[in-house]
C-alpha positions in Angstrom: 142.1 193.5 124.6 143.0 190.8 127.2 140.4 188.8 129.1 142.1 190.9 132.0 139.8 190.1 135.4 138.4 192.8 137.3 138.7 194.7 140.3 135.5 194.2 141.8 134.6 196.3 145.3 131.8 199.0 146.4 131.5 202.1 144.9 133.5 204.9 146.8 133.3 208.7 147.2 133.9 210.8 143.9 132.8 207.3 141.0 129.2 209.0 141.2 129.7 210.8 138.0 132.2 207.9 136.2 129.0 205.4 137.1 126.3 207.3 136.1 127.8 208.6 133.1 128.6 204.2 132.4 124.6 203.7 133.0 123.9 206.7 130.5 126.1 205.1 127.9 123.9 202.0 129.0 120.8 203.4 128.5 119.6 202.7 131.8 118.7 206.3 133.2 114.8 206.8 133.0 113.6 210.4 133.1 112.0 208.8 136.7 114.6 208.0 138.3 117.4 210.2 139.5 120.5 208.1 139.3 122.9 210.1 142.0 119.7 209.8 144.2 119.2 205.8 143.5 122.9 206.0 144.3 123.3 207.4 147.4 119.9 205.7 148.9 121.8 202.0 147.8 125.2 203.6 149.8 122.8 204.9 153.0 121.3 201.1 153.2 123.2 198.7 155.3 121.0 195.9 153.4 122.3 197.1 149.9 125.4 197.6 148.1 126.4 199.0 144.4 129.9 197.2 142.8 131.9 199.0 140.4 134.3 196.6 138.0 137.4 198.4 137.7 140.4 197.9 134.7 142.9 199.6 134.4 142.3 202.4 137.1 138.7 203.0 134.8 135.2 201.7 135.8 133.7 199.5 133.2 130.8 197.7 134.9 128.2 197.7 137.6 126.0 195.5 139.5 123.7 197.0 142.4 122.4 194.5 144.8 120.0 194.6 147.7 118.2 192.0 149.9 115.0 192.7 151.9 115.2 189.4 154.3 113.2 186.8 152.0 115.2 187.7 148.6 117.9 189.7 146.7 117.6 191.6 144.1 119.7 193.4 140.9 119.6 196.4 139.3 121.9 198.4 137.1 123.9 195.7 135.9 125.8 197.7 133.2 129.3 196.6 131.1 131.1 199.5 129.0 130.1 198.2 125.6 133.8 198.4 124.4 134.3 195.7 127.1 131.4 193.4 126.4 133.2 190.6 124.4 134.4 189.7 128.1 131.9 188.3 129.6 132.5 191.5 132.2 128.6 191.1 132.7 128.2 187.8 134.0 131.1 188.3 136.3 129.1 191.3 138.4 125.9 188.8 137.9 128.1 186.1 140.1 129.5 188.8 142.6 126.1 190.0 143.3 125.0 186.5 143.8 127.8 185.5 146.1 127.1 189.1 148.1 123.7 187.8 148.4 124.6 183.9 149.5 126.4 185.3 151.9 123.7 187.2 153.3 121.4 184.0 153.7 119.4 185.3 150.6 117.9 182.3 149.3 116.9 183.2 146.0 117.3 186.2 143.7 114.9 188.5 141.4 115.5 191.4 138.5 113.1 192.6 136.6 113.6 192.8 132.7 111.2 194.6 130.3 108.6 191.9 127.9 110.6 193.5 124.7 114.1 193.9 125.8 114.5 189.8 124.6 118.6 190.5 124.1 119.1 191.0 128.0 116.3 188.6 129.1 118.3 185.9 126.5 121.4 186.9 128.4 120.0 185.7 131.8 118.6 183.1 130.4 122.1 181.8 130.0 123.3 182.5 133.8 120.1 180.4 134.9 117.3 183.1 135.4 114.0 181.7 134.2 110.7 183.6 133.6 108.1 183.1 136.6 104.2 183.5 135.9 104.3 186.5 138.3 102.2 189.6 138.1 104.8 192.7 139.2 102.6 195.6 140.8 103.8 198.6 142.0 102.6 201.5 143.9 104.8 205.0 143.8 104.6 206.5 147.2 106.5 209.7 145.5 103.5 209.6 143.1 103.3 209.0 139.2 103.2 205.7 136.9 106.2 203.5 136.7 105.4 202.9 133.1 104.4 205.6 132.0 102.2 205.6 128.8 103.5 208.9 126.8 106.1 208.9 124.6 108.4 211.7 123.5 111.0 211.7 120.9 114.6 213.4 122.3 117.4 214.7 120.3 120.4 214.6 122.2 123.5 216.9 120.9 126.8 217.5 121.7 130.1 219.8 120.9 133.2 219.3 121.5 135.2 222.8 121.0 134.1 226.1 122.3 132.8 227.8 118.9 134.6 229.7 116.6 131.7 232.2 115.7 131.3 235.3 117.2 128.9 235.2 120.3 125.1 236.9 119.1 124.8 240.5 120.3 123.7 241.7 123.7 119.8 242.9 123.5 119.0 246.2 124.2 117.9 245.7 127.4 118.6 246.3 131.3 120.4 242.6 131.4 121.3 241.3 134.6 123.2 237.7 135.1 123.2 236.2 137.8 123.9 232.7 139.2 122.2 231.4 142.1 124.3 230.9 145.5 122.9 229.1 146.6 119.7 228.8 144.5 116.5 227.9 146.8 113.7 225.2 146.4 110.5 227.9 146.1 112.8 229.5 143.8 114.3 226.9 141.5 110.4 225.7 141.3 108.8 229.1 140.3 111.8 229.6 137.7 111.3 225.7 136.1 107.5 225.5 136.0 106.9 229.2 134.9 110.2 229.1 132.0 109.2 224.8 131.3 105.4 224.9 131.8 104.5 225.7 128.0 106.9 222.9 126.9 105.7 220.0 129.1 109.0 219.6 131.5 107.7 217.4 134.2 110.5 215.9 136.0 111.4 217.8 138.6 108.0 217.8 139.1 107.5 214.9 141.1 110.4 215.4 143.0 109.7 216.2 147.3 111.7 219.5 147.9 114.6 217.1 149.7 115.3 215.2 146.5 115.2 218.7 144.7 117.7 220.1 147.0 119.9 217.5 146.8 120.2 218.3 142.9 120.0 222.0 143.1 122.4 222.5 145.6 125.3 220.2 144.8 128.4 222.3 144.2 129.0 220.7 140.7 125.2 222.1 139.8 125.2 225.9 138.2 122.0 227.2 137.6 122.5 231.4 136.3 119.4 233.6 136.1 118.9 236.3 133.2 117.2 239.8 134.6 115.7 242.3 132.4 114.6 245.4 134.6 115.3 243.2 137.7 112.8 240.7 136.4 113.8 236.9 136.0 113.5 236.2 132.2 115.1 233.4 132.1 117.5 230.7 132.9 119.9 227.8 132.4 121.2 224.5 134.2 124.8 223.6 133.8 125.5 219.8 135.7 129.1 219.0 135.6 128.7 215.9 138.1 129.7 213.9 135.0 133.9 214.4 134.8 135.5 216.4 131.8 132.0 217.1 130.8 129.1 219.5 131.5 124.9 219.0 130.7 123.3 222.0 129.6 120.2 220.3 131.3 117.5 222.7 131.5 117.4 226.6 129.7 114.6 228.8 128.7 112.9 231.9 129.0 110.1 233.4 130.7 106.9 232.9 128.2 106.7 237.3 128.2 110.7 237.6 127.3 110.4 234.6 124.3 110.6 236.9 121.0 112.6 239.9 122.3 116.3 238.7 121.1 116.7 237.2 124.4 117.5 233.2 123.6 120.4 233.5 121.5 122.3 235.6 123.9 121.3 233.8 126.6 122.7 230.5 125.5 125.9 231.8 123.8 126.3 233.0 127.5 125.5 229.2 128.9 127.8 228.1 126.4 130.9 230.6 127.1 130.6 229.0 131.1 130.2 225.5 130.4 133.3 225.8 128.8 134.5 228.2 131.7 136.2 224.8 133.6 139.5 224.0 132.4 138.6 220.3 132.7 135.3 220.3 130.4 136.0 218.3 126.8 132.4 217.8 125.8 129.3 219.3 126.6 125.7 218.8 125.6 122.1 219.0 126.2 118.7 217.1 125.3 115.8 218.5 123.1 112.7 217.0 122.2 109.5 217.4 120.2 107.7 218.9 123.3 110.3 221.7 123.3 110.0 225.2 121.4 109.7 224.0 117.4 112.7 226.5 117.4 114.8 225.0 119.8 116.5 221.7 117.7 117.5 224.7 115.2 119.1 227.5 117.3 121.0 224.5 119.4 122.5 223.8 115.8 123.3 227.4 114.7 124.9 228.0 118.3 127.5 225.2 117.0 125.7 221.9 118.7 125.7 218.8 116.7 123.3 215.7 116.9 124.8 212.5 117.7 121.6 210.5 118.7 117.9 210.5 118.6 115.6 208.1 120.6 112.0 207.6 121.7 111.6 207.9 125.9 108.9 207.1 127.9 107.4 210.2 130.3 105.3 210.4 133.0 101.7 212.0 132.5 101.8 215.7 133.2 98.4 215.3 134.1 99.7 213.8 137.6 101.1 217.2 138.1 98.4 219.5 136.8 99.7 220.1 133.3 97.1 219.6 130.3 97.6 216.5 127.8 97.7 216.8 125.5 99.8 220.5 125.4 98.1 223.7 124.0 99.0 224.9 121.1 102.0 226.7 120.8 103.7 229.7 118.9 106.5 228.8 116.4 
């Protein structure tokens, strides 16, 4: 490739997904921190702004950038890794910097984790130096920035609808319905009752605003399964990522687990996440907090796993869940 140089300028309407799907690939999404939220609070703020690095009509870096009267500051400073041997990085690192000159900013602060030494060696380089500075932080949407539990996730993916016949319908009054539009009380009752036994925290600590900015977003699909006009479960398909959907949340309700229910349910959450004619990949996250079934019947149901890596969580004690979880049926 050619040292080609980039089209730097703010972040526009509809690059949501390409960005945040850039930051994923980065590994900069925490399971606190909503992304398209952090996003659109940057855009709202006259006093910050997030640049996208464009080549060839494709984003391939990212630098967001605020000030706050006495200094600047950077975050999400992400290059494609394909593009890396560029020097795309310090490029957004300057930008920002100029933004912030301009601005009468007179000096400028990121924060860098004690064992990420690659990136902090990387600064380093462009000029930053470590300061003797104790960072403290207070959430005022509650929970620990760093958060001192650690689950291990299995991330999975497929790219072809399957080839195997779909598992049989249950023998059951089955309803299916998707939510339009879903509602907060709603959305809540369904994730805590169907996520409670397997620790899922984080829409947890969202306020019902941030919530319903997820929930209802058109490219958000969240289907309910009725048995006997009963919910018994559900699943969360997020295509705010182009050409690709998230299976992001799916269970059942704790009485319907064991009744034949969970295969059929996610053959059907499979069949539409592949319902858009624009979807080439879709995939979902599992940990070891999940059902002990659920890394296996993601495989049978044709998902493979590309990557497995340790995350940090906040404690579910901050929202009324035991730690550590009660024991659990296989």
């Amino acid at each position: 490739m050619s040292d080609a140089p980039l089209d730097i300028r703010p972040i526009v309407d509809g690059e949501e997904g390409a960005v945040v799907a850039l930051w994923k690939t980065c590994n900069l999404v925490v399971p606190y921190n909503d992304p398209f939220v952090d996003i659109a609070r940057c855009r709202r703020s006259p006093a910050s702004e997030l640049f996208v690095g464009v080549k060839a009509g494709r984003i391939v870096a990212t630098v967001m950038v605020g000030e706050e009267g006495h200094r600047g500051w950077l975050y999400y400073v992400a290059v494609d890794p394909g593009e890396r041997m560029h020097r795309y990085g310090r490029t957004m690192v300057r930008h920002a910097e100029t933004w912030l000159r301009g601005r009468g900013a007179p000096k400028v602060i990121l924060m860098v984790r004690e064992t990420n030494t690659a990136v902090r060696d990387v600064y380093e380089r462009l000029g930053y130096a470590c300061e003797p500075r104790l960072v403290m932080s207070k959430w005022l949407e509650g929970g620990p920035e760093v958060p001192a539990l650690v689950q291990t996730v299995t991330s999975l993916e497929m790219f072809q609808r399957p080839g195997k016949p779909p598992a049989p319908t249950p023998a059951m009054k089955l309803a299916l319905m998707r939510l339009d539009p879903p509602t907060v009380d709603f959305y809540r009752y369904l994730f805590n009752t169907v996520g409670g036994a397997w620790t899922w925290i984080s829409r947890r600590f969202l306020d019902d605003a941030a919530l319903g900015r997820i929930i209802l977003d058109p490219k958000v699909e969240i289907t309910v399964a009725y048995v006997g006009g009963v919910p018994a479960g559900y699943f969360e398909l997020d295509r705010r990522i182009e050409g690709e959907c998230e299976l992001a949340f799916f269970g059942l309700v704790p009485e319907f687990i064991g009744r034949g229910l969970g295969r059929w349910l996610l053959d059907k959450a499979i069949e539409a996440a592949w319902s858009a004619p624009d979807v080439g990949r879709v995939w979902v996250h599992t940990c070891n907090l999940d059902h002990p079934r659920a890394l296996s019947v993601y495989q049978k149901a044709g998902f493979k796993p590309y990557k497995q890596f340790e995350e940090p969580m906040r404690d579910p004690r901050l929202v009324g869940l035991p730690w550590p979880p009660p024991p659990r049926g296989s």
